[in-house]
C-alpha positions as CSV (number, residue, x, y, z in Angstrom):
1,X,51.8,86.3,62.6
2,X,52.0,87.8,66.1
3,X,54.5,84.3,67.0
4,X,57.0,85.8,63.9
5,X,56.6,89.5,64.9
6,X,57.3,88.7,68.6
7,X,60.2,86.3,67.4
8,X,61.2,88.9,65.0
9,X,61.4,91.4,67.7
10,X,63.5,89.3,70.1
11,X,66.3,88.4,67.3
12,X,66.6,91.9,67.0
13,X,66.5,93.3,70.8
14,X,69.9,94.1,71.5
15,X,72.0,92.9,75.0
16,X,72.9,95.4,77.7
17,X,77.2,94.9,77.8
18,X,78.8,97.1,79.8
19,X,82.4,95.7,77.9
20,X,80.7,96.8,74.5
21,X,79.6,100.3,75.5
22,X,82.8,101.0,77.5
23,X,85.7,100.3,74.4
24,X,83.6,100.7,71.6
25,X,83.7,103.8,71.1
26,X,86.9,103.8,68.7
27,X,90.6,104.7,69.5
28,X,89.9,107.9,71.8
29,X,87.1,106.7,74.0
30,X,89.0,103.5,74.5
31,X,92.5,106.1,75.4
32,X,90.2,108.0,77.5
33,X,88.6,104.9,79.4
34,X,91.7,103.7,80.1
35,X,93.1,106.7,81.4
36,X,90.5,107.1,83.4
37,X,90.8,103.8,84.8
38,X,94.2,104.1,85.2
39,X,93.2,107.4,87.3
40,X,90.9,105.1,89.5
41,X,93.8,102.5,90.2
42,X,96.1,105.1,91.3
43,X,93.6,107.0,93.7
44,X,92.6,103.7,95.5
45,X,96.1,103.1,95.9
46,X,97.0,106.6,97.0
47,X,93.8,106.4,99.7
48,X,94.8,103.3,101.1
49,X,98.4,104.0,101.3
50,X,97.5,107.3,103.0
51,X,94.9,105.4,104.9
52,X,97.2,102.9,106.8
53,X,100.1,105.7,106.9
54,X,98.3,108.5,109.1
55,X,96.3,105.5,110.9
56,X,100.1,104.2,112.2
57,X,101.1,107.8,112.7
58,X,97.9,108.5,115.0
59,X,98.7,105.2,117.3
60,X,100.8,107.1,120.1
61,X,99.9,105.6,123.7
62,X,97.8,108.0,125.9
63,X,100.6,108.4,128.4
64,X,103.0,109.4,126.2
65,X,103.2,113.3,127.1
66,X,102.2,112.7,131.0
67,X,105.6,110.3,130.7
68,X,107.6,113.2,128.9
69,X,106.5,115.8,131.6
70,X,107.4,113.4,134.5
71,X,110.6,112.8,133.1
72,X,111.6,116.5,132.1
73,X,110.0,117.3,135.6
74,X,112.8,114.6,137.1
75,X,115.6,115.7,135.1
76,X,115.7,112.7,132.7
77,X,116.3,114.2,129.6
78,X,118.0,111.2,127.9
79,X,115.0,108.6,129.2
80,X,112.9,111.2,127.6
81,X,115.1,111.2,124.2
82,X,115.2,107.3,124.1
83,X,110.5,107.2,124.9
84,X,110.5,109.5,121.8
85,X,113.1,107.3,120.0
86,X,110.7,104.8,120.8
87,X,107.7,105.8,120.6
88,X,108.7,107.1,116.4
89,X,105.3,109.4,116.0
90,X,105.1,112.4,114.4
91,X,104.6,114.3,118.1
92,X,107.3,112.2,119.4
93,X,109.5,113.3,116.7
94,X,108.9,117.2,117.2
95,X,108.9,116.6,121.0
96,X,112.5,115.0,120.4
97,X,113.3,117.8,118.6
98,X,112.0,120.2,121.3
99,X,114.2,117.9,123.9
100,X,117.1,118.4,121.9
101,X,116.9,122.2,122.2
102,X,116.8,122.1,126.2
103,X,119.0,124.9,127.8
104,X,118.4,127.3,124.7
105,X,116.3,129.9,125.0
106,X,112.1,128.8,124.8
107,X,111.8,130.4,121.5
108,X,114.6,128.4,120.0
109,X,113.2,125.2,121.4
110,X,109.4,126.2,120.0
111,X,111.1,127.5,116.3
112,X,112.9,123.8,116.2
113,X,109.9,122.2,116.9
114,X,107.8,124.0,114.1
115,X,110.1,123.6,111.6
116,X,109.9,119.7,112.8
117,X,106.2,120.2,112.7
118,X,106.3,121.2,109.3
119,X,108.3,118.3,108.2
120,X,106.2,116.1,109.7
121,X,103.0,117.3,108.4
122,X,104.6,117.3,104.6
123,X,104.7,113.5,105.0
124,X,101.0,112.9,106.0
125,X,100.1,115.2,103.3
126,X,102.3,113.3,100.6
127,X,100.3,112.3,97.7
128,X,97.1,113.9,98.8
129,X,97.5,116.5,96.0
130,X,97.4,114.0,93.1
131,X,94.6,112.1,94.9
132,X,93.0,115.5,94.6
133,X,93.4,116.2,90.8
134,X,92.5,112.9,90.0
135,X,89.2,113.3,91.7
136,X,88.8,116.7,89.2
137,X,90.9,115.3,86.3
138,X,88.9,111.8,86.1
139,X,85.2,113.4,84.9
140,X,87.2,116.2,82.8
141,X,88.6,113.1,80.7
142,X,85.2,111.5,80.5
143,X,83.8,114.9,78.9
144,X,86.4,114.7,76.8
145,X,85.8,111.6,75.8
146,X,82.3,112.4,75.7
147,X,82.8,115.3,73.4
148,X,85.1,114.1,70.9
149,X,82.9,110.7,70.9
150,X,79.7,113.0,69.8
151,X,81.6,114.8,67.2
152,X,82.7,111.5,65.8
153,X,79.0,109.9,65.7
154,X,77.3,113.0,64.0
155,X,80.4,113.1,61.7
156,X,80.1,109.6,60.7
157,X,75.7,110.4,60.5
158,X,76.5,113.4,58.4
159,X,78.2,110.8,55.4
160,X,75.0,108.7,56.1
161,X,73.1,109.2,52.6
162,X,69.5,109.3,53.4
163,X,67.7,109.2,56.4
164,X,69.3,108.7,59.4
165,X,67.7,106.1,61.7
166,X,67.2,106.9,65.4
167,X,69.3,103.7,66.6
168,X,71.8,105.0,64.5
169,X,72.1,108.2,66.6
170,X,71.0,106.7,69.7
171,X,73.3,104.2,69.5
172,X,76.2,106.8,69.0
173,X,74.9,109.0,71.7
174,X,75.2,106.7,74.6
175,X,78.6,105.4,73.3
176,X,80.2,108.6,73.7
177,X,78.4,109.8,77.3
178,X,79.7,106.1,78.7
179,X,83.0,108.0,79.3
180,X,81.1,110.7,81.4
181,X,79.7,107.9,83.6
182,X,83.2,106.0,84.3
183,X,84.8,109.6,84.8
184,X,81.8,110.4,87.2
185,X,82.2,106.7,88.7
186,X,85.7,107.3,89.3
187,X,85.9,111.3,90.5
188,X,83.0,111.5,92.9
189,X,85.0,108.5,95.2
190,X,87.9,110.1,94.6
191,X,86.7,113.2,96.0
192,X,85.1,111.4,99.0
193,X,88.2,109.7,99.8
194,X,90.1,113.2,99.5
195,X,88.1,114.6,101.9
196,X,88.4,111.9,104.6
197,X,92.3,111.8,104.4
198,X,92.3,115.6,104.7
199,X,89.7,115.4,108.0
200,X,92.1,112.7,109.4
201,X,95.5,114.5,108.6
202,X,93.8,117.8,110.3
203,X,92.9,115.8,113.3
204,X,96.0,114.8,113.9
205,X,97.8,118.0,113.6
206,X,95.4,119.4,115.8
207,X,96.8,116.5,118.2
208,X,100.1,117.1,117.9
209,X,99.9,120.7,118.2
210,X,97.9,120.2,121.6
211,X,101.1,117.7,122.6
212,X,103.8,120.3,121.6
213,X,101.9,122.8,123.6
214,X,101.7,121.1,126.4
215,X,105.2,120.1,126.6
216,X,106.7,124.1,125.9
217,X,104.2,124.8,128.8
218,X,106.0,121.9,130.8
219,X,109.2,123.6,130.3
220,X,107.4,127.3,131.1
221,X,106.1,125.8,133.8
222,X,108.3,126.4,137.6
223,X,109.5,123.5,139.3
């Protein structure tokens, strides 16, 4: 007897699968899973994208600005043009702009090379917005999902005639809070890799600025 109950109870011991729990939860867990997943796809490619851009855009070589004040200091205006031609970093670029501005007064040259500044930070900033909402967005859809999943199991256990079984409801339950754990899964990187683009982007802005003050005060500066 205790052989059939324990074989009994093994026939009828269901298998964790993540596949099953995920897109079977009808037609609008299985929309919301995949928009969520979509979500995912698009924030790993807007991090890495980001990732690579502002890494490429930090790479200026250390003498860069000592090599602009020697040459402004020598008079070499156009040498100075073609290193920042070169050279093709943001700071170069507001630099060439600054260069470009040289026998106009220093408040023309400094208003070129904000607007330039501007600019400049608008591209290593591109994107970062959506990566943002889709680090809020994702666990939103996922208690949506969640939500709608719930009314749908205690709809269908309302038109249950009789008693309702507790693996009926259970197994309802964690159908519809799967898509709280992908949204969670998805949003809380998301939001880490947010945060990491944002600390690099204002590092580098707060190196270029130091580089485009140094080079007005060049220009300030008496031979």
């Amino acid at each position: 007897m205790e052989l059939q109950a324990q074989t009994v109870s093994q026939t009828t011991q269901h298998i964790f699968s993540l596949w099953d729990i995920l897109f079977s939860g009808g037609i609008v867990s299985s929309v919301v899973m995949s928009a969520i997943f979509l979500l995912g796809i698009l924030a790993l490619y807007i991090f890495f994208e980001r990732y690579f851009f502002i890494r490429r855009a930090s790479k200026t070589p250390s003498d860069f600005i000592d090599n602009i004040k020697d040459f402004v200091y020598e008079g070499k205006i156009e040498a100075a043009v073609d290193l920042c031609k070169i050279t093709n970093s943001p700071e170069a670029r507001m630099i060439e702009k600054g260069l470009s501005r040289i026998g106009r007064p220093i408040s023309d040259i400094s208003n070129a090379m904000q607007n330039q500044g501007q600019i400049e930070v608008s591209r290593l900033e591109k994107n970062l917005n959506i990566l943002a909402s889709a680090s809020g967005a994702a666990p939103m859809l996922g208690f949506l999902g969640t939500v709608v999943g719930m009314i749908m199991a205690f709809f269908e256990i309302s038109n249950v005639m009789g008693t309702v079984s507790p693996k009926l409801l259970a197994s309802g339950i964690y159908t519809a809070m799967a898509t709280t754990a992908v949204g969670l899964f998805v949003g809380i990187p998301a939001y880490f890799f947010y945060n990491i683009l944002v600390t690099k982007v204002d590092r580098l802005v707060l190196k270029i600025q130091t580089h485009a003050n140094e080079f007005l005060d060049t220009l300030n500066k008496p031979l």
